[in-house]
N, C-alpha and C positions, 0 to 999 in steps of 0.2 A: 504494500500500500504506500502509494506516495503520500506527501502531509497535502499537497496544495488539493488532491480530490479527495474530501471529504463527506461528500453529501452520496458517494455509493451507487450513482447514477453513471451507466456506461464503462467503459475500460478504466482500470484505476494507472492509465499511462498519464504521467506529467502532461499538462496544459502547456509549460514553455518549458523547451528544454535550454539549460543553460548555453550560450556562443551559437545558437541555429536561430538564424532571421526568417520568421515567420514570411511566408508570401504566397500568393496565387498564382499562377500564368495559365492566360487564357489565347489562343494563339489556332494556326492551319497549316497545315503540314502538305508538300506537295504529294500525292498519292504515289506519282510515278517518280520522281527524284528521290522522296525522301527530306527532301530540304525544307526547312521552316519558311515560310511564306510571309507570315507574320506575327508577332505576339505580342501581349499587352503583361506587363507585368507589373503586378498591384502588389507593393510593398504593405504587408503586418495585416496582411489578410490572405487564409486559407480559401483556395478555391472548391466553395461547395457548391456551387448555383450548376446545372447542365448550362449546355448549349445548344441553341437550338437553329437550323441553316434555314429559311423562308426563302426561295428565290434569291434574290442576292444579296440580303441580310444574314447576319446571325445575331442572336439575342442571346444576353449574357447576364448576371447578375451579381451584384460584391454583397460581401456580409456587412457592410457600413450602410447597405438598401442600396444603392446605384444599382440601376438597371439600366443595362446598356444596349443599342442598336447602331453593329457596324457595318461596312461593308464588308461583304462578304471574299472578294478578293484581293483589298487593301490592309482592311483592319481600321481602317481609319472609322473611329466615332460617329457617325452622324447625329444620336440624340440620345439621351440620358436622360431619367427618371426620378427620381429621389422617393422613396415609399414612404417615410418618413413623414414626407410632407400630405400625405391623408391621416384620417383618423385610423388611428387602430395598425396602422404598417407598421412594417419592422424590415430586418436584413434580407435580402434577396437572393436568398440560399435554394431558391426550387429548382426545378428544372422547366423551363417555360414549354408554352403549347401552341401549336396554332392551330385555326379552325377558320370553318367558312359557314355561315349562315345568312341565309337573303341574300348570297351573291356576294357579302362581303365578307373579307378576310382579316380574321383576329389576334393578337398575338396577348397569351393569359398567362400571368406568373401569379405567383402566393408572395406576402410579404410577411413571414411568420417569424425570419430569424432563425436563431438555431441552439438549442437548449441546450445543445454541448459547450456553449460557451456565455451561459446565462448568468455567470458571475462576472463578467467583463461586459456589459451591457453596451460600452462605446466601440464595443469593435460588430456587435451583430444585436441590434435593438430587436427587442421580442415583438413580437404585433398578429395579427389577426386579418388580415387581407387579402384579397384574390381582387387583382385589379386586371382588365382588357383594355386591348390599346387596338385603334385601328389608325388609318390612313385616312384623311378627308375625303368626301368624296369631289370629284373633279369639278372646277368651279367655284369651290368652296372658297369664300374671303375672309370668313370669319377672325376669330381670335386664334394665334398657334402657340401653345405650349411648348415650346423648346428645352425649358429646363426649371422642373418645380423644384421649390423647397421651404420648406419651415421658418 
């Protein structure tokens, strides 16, 4: 038993091990090379969120809530999410979804966080959400959300 997990919930492995930098990388790999294509590397967060490829997006998620949408052959960010910033979100540790209904297409993640690290609440905020996200429909001039937050 290590001292730092004491609550007997999941593996009793250390949460940080002593000289190892916590991090994520989120990233595409050429199929036929072999060669990294591209990745994104998120420094003092563990990558739990899937990924998910939509046409030529992928959708990603950090344990801080950011929810990511990149291109899918660059990497480069197009839009970011903050879950945070609704009621009841948390870290964006799921594995996102897509779906089509009435002809439009959706892309649905959870903002729940992640209990394995419920004593460190600023690295994966707990919360209660299932949020969908679509694309305007064409025409549309409305108001655009690029980047929410709290």
């Amino acid at each position: 038993t290590f001292p730092n997990n004491t609550d007997g919930f999941a593996s009793r492995a250390p949460s940080v091990i002593p000289g190892v930098q916590v991090r994520g990388i989120f990233g595409a790999t050429n199929s036929v090379t072999g060669q990294i294509v591209w990745k994104h590397d998120i420094p003092e967060q563990v990558a739990r969120s899937g990924m998910l490829v939509a046409g030529d997006l992928v959708f990603f998620g950090q344990n801080d809530s950011t929810f990511n949408a990149a291109n899918a052959a660059t990497g480069a960010i197009l839009w970011s999410f903050v879950g945070t910033s609704v009621e009841n979100g948390g870290g964006a540790n799921a594995a996102p979804i897509a779906y089509v209904t009435g002809g439009k297409e959706f892309i649905a993640n959870a903002f729940g966080g992640n209990s394995l690290v419920r004593r460190r609440p600023r690295v994966s905020p707990l919360g209660d959400a299932m949020i969908a996200f679509a694309l305007p429909d064409p025409g549309y001039t409305g108001p655009r959300i690029i980047h929410a937050s709290r």
